[in-house]
Structure formats: C-alpha cells, structure tokens
C-alpha positions, 0 to 999 in steps of 0.5 A: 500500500502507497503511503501517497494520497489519492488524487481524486481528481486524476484517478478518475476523468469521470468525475465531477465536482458540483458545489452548492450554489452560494445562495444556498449555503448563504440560505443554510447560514442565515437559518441559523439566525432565525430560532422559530424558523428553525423550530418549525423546519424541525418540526416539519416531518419531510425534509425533502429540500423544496419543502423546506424552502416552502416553509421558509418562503411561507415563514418569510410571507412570501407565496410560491406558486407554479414550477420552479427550475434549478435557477428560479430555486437559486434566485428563490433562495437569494430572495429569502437571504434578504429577507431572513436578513430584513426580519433579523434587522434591528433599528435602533432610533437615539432616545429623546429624555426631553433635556436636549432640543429637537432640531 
C-alpha cells in the first residue's frame, strides 16, 4: 500500500465536482439566525429540500406558486437571504429624555 494520497481528481476523468450554489449555503447560514424558523423546519416531518424552502418562503410571507427550475430555486433562495436578513434587522432610533432640543 502507497503511503501517497489519492488524487481524486486524476484517478478518475469521470468525475465531477458540483458545489452548492452560494445562495444556498448563504440560505443554510442565515437559518441559523432565525430560532422559530428553525423550530418549525424541525418540526416539519419531510425534509425533502423544496419543502423546506416552502416553509421558509411561507415563514418569510412570501407565496410560491407554479414550477420552479434549478435557477428560479437559486434566485428563490437569494430572495429569502434578504429577507431572513430584513426580519433579523434591528433599528435602533437615539432616545429623546426631553433635556436636549429637537432640531
């Protein structure tokens, strides 16, 4: 046995890498910001992926309808960032005590 690594990427010409796209890992990463979200993916029984993102889109307000591709899901996904993001979003306004004028 050869103590060298295995180059996977030349032992077999066949194979491809696929990556996630960058709006889905970046979906998986904003989730975790979201306590009830993740309750309610957790406590829905399919994980099928496109449900998920169902529950996701629903939890964000937004209705899906129709038959999506592989790139409405990808531009889907990038919509839901924004607005998980927006959800999480705090504005935080300067308190006024009544001491100082208001210009």
């Amino acid at each position: 046995m050869s103590d060298r690594p295995i180059n996977y990427s030349t032992s077999n010409p066949n194979l491809k890498y696929e990556f996630f796209p960058e709006a889905l890992t970046a979906l998986r990463v904003e989730i975790d910001n979201h306590p009830a979200l993740l309750k309610i993916l957790a406590a829905q029984e399919d994980k099928d992926v496109y449900i998920q993102i169902s529950e996701i889109a629903a939890y964000c307000g937004i209705i899906l309808e129709g038959t999506y591709t592989r790139d409405d899901v990808i531009r889907l996904a990038d919509k839901l960032v924004w607005e998980l993001k927006k959800k999480s979003s705090i504005l935080i306004l300067p308190s006024f005590d009544g001491t100082q004028p208001v210009n």
